[in-house]
C-alpha positions as CSV (number, residue, x, y, z in Angstrom):
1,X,-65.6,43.8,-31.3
2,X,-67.0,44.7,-27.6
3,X,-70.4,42.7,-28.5
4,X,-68.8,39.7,-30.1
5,X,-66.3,39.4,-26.8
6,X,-69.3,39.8,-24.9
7,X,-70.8,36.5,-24.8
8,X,-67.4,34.6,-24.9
9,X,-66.3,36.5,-21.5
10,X,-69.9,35.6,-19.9
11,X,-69.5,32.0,-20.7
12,X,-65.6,31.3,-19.2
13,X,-67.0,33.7,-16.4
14,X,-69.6,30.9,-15.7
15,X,-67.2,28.5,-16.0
16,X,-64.7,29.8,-13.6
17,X,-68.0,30.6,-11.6
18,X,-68.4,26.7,-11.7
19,X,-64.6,25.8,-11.1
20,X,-64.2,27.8,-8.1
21,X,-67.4,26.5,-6.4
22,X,-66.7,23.1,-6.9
23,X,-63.0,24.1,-5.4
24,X,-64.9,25.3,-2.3
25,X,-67.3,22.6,-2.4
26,X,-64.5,19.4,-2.2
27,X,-62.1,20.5,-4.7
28,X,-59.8,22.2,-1.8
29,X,-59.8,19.3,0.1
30,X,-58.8,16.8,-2.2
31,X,-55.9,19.1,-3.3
32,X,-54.6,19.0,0.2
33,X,-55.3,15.7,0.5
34,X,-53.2,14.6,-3.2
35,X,-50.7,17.4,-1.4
36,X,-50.6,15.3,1.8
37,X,-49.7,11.6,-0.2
38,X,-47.4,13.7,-2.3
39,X,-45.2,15.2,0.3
40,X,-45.8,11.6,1.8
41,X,-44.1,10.2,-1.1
42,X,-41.3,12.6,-1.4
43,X,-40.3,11.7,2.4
44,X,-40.4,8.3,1.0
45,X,-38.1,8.9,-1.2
46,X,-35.7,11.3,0.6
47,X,-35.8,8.6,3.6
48,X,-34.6,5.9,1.1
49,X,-31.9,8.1,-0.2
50,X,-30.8,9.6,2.6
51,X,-30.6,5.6,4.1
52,X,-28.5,4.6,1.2
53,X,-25.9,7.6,1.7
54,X,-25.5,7.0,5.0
55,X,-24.5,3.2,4.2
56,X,-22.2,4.8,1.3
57,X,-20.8,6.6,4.1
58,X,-20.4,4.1,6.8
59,X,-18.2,1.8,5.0
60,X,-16.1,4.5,3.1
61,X,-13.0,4.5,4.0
62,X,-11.9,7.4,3.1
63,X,-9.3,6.2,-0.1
64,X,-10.5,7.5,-3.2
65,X,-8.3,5.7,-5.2
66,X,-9.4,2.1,-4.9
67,X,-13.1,1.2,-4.4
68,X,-13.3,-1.6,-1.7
69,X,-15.6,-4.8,-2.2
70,X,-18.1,-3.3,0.7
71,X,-18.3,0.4,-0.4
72,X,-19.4,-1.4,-4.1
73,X,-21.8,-3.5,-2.8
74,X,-23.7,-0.1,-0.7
75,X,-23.2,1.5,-4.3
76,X,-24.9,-1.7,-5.5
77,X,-27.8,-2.2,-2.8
78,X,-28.3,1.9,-2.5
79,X,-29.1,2.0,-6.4
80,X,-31.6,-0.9,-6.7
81,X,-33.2,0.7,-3.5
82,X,-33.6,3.9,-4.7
83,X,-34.8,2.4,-8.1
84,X,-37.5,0.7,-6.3
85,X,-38.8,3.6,-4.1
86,X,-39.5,5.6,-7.0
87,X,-41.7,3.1,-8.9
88,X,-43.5,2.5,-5.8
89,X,-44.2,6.0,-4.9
90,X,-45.1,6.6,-8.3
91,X,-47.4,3.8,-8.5
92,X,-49.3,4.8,-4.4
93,X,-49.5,8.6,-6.1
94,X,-51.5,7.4,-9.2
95,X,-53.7,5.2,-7.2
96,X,-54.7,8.0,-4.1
97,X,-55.0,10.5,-7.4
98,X,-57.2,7.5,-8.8
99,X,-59.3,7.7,-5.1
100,X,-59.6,10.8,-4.4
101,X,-61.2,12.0,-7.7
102,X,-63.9,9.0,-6.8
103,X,-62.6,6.1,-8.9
104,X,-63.1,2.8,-7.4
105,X,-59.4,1.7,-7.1
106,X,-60.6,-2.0,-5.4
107,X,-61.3,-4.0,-8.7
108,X,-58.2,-1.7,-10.4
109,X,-56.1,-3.3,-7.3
110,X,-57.9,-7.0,-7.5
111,X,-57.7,-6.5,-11.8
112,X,-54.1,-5.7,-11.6
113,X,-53.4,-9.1,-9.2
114,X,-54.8,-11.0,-11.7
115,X,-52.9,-9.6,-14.9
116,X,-49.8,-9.6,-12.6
117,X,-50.5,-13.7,-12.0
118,X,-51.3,-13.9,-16.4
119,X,-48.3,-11.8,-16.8
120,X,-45.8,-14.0,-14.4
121,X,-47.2,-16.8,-16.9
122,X,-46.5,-14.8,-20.1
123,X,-43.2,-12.8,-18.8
124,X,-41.7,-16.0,-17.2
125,X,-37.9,-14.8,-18.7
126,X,-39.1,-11.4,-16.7
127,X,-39.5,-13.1,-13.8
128,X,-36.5,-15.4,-14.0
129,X,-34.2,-12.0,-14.6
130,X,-36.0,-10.3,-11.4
131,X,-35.3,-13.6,-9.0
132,X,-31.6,-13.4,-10.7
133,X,-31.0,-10.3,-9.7
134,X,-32.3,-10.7,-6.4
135,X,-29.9,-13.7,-5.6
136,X,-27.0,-11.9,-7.3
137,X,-27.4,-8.8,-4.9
138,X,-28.1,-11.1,-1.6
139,X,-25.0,-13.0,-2.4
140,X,-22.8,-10.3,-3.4
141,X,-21.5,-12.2,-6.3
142,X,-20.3,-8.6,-8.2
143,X,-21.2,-5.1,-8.0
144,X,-21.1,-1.4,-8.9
145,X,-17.2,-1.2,-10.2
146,X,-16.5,-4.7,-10.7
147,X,-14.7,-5.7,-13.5
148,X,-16.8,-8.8,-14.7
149,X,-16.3,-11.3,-17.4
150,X,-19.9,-12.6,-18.3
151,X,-20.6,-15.9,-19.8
152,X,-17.1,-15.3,-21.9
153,X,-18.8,-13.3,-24.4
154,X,-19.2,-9.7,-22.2
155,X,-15.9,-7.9,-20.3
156,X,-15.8,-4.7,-18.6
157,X,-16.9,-2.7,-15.8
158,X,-20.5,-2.8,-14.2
159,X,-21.9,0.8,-13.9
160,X,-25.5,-0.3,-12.8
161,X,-27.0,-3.0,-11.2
162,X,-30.9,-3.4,-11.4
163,X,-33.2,-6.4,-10.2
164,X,-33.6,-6.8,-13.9
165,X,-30.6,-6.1,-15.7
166,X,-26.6,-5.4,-15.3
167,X,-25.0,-2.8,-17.3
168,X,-21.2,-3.4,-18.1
169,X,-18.9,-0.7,-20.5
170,X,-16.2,-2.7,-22.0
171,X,-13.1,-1.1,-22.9
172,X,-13.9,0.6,-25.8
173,X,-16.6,2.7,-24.2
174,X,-19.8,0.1,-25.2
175,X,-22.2,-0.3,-23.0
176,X,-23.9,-3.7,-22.8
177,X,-27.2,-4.2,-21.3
178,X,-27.4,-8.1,-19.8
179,X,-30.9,-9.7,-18.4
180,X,-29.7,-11.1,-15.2
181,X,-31.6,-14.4,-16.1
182,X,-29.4,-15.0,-18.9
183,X,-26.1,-14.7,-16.6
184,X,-24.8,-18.2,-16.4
185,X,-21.5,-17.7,-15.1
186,X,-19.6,-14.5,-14.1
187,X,-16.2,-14.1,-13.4
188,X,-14.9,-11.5,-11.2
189,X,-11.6,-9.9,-12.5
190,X,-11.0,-7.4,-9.3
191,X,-12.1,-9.3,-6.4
192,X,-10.5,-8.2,-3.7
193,X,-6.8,-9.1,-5.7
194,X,-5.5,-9.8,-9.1
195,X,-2.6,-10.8,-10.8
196,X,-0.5,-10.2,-13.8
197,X,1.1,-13.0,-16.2
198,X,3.6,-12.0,-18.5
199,X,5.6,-14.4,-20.1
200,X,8.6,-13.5,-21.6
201,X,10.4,-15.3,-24.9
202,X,14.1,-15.5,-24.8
203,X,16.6,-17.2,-27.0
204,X,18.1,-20.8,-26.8
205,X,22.1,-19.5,-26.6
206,X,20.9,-16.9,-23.6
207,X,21.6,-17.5,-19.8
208,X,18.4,-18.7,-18.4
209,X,19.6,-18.1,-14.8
210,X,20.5,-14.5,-15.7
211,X,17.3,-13.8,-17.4
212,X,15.3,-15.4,-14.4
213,X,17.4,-13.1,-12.0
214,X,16.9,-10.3,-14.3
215,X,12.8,-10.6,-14.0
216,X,13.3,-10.9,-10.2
217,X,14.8,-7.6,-10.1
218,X,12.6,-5.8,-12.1
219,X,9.7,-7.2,-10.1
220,X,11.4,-6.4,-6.5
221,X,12.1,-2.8,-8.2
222,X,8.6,-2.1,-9.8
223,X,6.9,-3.5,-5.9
224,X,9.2,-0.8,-4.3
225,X,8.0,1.9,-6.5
226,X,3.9,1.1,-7.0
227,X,3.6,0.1,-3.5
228,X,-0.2,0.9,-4.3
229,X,-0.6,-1.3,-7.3
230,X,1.5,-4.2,-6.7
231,X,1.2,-6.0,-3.4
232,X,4.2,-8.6,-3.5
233,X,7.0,-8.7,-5.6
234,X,7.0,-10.9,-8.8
235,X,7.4,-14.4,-8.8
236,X,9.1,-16.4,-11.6
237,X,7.7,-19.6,-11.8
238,X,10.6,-20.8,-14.5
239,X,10.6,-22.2,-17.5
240,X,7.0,-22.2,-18.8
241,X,7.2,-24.3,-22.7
242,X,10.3,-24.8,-25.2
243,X,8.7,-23.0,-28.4
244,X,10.4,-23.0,-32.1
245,X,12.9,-20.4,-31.5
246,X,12.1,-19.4,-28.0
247,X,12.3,-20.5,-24.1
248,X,9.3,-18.7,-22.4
249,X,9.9,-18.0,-18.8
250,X,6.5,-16.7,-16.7
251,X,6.5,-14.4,-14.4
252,X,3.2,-13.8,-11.8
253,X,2.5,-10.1,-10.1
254,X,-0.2,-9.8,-7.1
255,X,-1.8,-6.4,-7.7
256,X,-4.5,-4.8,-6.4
257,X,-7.7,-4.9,-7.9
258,X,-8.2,-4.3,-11.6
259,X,-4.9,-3.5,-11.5
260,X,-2.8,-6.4,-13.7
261,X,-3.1,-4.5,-17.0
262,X,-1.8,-1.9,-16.2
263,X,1.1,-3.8,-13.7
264,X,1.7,-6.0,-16.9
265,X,2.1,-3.2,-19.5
266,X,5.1,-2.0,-16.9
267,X,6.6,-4.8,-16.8
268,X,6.6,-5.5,-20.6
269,X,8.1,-2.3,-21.1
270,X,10.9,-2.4,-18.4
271,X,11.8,-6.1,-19.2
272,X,12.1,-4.9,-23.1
273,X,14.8,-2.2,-21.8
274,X,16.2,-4.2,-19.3
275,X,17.4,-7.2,-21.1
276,X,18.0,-4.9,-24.1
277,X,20.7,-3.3,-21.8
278,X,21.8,-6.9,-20.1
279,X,22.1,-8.1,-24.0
280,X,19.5,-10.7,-23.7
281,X,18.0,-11.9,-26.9
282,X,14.4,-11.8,-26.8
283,X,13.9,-13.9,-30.1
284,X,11.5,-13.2,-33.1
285,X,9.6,-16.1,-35.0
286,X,12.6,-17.3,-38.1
287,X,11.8,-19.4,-40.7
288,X,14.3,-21.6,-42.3
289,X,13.8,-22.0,-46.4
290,X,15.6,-24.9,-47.8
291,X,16.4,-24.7,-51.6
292,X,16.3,-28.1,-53.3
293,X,17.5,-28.4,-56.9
294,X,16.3,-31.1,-59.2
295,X,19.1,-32.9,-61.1
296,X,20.5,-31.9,-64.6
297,X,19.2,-34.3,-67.3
């Protein structure tokens, strides 16, 4: 067993033999060279993040509960820069790997040019989503935390923002992935306020001035209590259409940002109890079936 390990033990001696002279020969050199543009890239990185939580952090101010438009748009900005840093370290790593291990990287720099020029030709909807995105971030149309409507087809909240593409979870937990070439037109649903319709249904026979005074004071009452949510009492507007079996009155809520669902869902429920107490009649939909009976021959 001895004699047949024999040989197999002289040859990876050699071979080691071999590996540690070139080591001493370049090999150490180059390691602390790739060390070097390594350790130059980490900084790189480190600096970038470290630029983007300091932003985070100069325009927080300090309320947890409500994201402001400036501490989403460092959220927005700090993410695309940190996505960016890593594909460009990344990329300088490979290339001084390329160099140092005596690969010509001049026509792999000069080759690349040209396939990026045939590929901004080929990938024009790849370039058309990268300029989008730039414009979208430089004019701080949305950003991270922004509820967004997008193109009428897409609704929820963005939860990343690339130069490429916008993510969005809708409210059943679905997350949709949108080129931002193929954004048309966005609508902002929590810019810097919102606010709530409800319209309320109530008979013909009821007292429209008591009903209207009614939704007054639940507004003034619900303002007083969500000071946080709502930022001026309701407003009824009046009489908003005369339906089939129904007057509907509409009533308008400023809330705070991304807010007005939740706002309207309150005031639903305490207008229900209210004018169920104040004897109110919020009509239902009737149908009236007339019976017509054909003479007696």
């Amino acid at each position: 067993m001895i004699l047949f390990l024999q040989p197999i033990l002289k040859t990876e001696t050699r071979r080691f033999d071999h590996f540690m002279a070139w080591m001493d020969r370049a090999g150490w050199s180059r390691l602390e060279h790739l060390l070097m543009v390594g350790g130059a890239c980490l900084a790189i990185l480190w600096s970038v993040k470290l630029v983007s939580h300091a932003v985070r952090k100069a325009v927080d101010d300090g309320d947890d509960s409500t994201t402001s438009d400036a501490e989403r748009r460092a959220e927005t900005l700090g993410s695309v820069l940190n996505n960016t840093a890593r594909i460009l370290a990344v990329v300088f790593f490979l290339l001084m790997t390329l160099q140092e291990f005596g690969v010509n990287i001049g026509p792999l720099v000069a080759g690349a040019g040209i396939a990026g020029v045939a590929l901004g030709f080929g990938a024009q909807s790849l370039v058309k989503d990268v300029i989008s995105g730039f414009f979208l971030l430089m004019e701080n149309q949305f950003g991270v935390g922004d509820i967004i409507s997008v193109d009428e087809k897409h609704t929820g909240t963005v939860e990343r923002m690339t130069l490429r593409v916008t993510q969005i979870r809708d409210s059943e937990g679905r997350a949709h992935f949108i080129p931002n070439g193929s954004v048309v037109r966005v609508v902002v649903l929590s810019k810097e306020f919102a606010r709530a319709q409800v319209d309320v249904g109530v008979g013909y026979g009821a007292d429209i001035d008591l009903a209207m005074a009614e939704l007054r004071r639940i507004g003034e009452a619900l303002a007083a209590e969500w000071p946080d949510r709502v930022l001026e009492p309701t407003q009824v507007l009046g009489v908003e259409a005369l339906g089939d079996s129904a007057v509907t009155l509409r009533t308008l809520t400023k809330t705070a940002p991304a807010k007005q669902w939740e706002v309207a869902r309150e005031l639903r429920r305490r207008i229900l109890l209210a004018f169920r107490e104040a004897g109110i009649d919020i009509p239902y939909p009737q149908q009236v079936v007339h019976l017509v009976r054909e003479p007696e021959r």
